[in-house]
C-alpha positions as CSV (number, residue, x, y, z in Angstrom):
1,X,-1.8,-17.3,-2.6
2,X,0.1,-17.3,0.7
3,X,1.6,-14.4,0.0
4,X,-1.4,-12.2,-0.6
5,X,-3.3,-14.1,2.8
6,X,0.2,-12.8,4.3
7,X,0.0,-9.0,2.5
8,X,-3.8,-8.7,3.5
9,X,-3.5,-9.7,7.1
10,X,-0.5,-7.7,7.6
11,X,-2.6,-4.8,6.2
12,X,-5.9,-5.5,8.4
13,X,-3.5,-5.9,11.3
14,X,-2.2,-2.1,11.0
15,X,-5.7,-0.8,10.3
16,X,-6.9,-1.8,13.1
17,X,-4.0,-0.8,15.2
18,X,-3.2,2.4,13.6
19,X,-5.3,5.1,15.4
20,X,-8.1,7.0,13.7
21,X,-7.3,10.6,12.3
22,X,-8.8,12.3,14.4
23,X,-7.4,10.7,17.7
24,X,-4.1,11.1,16.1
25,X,-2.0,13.7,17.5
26,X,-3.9,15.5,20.0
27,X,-1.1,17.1,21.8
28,X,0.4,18.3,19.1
29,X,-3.2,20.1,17.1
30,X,-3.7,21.8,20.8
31,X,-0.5,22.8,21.3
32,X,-0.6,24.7,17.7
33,X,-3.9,25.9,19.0
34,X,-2.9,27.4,21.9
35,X,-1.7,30.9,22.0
36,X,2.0,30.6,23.4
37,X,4.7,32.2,21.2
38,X,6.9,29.0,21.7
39,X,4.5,26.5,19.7
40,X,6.1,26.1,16.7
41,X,5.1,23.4,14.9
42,X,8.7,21.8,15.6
43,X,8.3,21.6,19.1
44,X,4.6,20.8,19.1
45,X,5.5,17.8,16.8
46,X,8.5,16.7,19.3
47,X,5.9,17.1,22.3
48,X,3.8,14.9,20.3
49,X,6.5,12.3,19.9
50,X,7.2,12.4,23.7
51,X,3.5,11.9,24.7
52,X,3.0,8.8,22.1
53,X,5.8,7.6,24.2
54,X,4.7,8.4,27.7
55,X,0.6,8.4,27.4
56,X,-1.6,6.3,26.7
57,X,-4.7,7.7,23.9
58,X,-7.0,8.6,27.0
59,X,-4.3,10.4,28.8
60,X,-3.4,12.3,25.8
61,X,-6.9,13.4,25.2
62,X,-7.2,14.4,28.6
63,X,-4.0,16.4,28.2
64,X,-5.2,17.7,25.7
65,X,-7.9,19.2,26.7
66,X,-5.9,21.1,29.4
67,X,-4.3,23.3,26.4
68,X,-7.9,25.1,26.2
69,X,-9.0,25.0,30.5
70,X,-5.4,24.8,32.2
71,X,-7.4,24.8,35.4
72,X,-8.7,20.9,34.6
73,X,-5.4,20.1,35.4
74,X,-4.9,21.7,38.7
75,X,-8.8,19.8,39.5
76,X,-7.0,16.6,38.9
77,X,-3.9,17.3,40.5
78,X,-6.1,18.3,43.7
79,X,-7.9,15.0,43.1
80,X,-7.7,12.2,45.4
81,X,-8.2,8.7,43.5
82,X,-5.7,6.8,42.5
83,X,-7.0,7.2,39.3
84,X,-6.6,10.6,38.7
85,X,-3.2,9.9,40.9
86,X,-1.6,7.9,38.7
87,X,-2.3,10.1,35.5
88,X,-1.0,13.4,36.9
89,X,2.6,11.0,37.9
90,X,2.6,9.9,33.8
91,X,1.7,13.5,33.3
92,X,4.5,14.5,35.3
93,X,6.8,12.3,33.8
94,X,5.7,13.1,30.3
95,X,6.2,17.4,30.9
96,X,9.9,16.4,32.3
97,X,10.7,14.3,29.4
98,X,9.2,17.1,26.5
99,X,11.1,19.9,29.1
100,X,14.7,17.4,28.2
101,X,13.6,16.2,24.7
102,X,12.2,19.4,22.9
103,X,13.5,22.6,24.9
């Protein structure tokens, strides 16, 4: 009986901190969306790897979105909360460590 308590909170503990499908690799579905000849599905999955690593969920589906409307980013960038400050520096960071990690 302890054992299955053990097995079934070990399982509700993943659900709930596994993400949903379709928050799940954001980077990577718009990088395979967007029309540059160098996003293979190789390096899309290795940027992927380095945002998990360097953005939060929110960040990333910001980031995202910038795939699509590359001038979002530049509206943030120009932006002056700390807010907005603080995600282009993890943005920042994340690009250098994709440019090291996946070129």
């Amino acid at each position: 009986m302890k054992q299955f308590l053990l097995i079934a909170f070990c399982a509700t503990s993943l659900t709930a901190v596994a993400p949903a499908p379709s928050e799940a690799a954001q980077i990577k579905r718009a990088c395979l969306a967007s029309d540059r000849s160098a996003a293979t599905r190789s390096r899309c999955s290795c940027i992927q790897r380095v945002a998990d690593q360097a953005l939060t969920r929110s960040d990333q589906k910001t980031v995202a979105k910038w795939f699509t409307d590359p001038h979002q980013a530049q509206v943030l960038k120009m932006s002056k909360t700390a807010r907005d400050d603080a995600l282009w520096d993890r943005y920042q960071a994340f690009g250098q460590m994709a440019q090291a990690i996946c070129s």
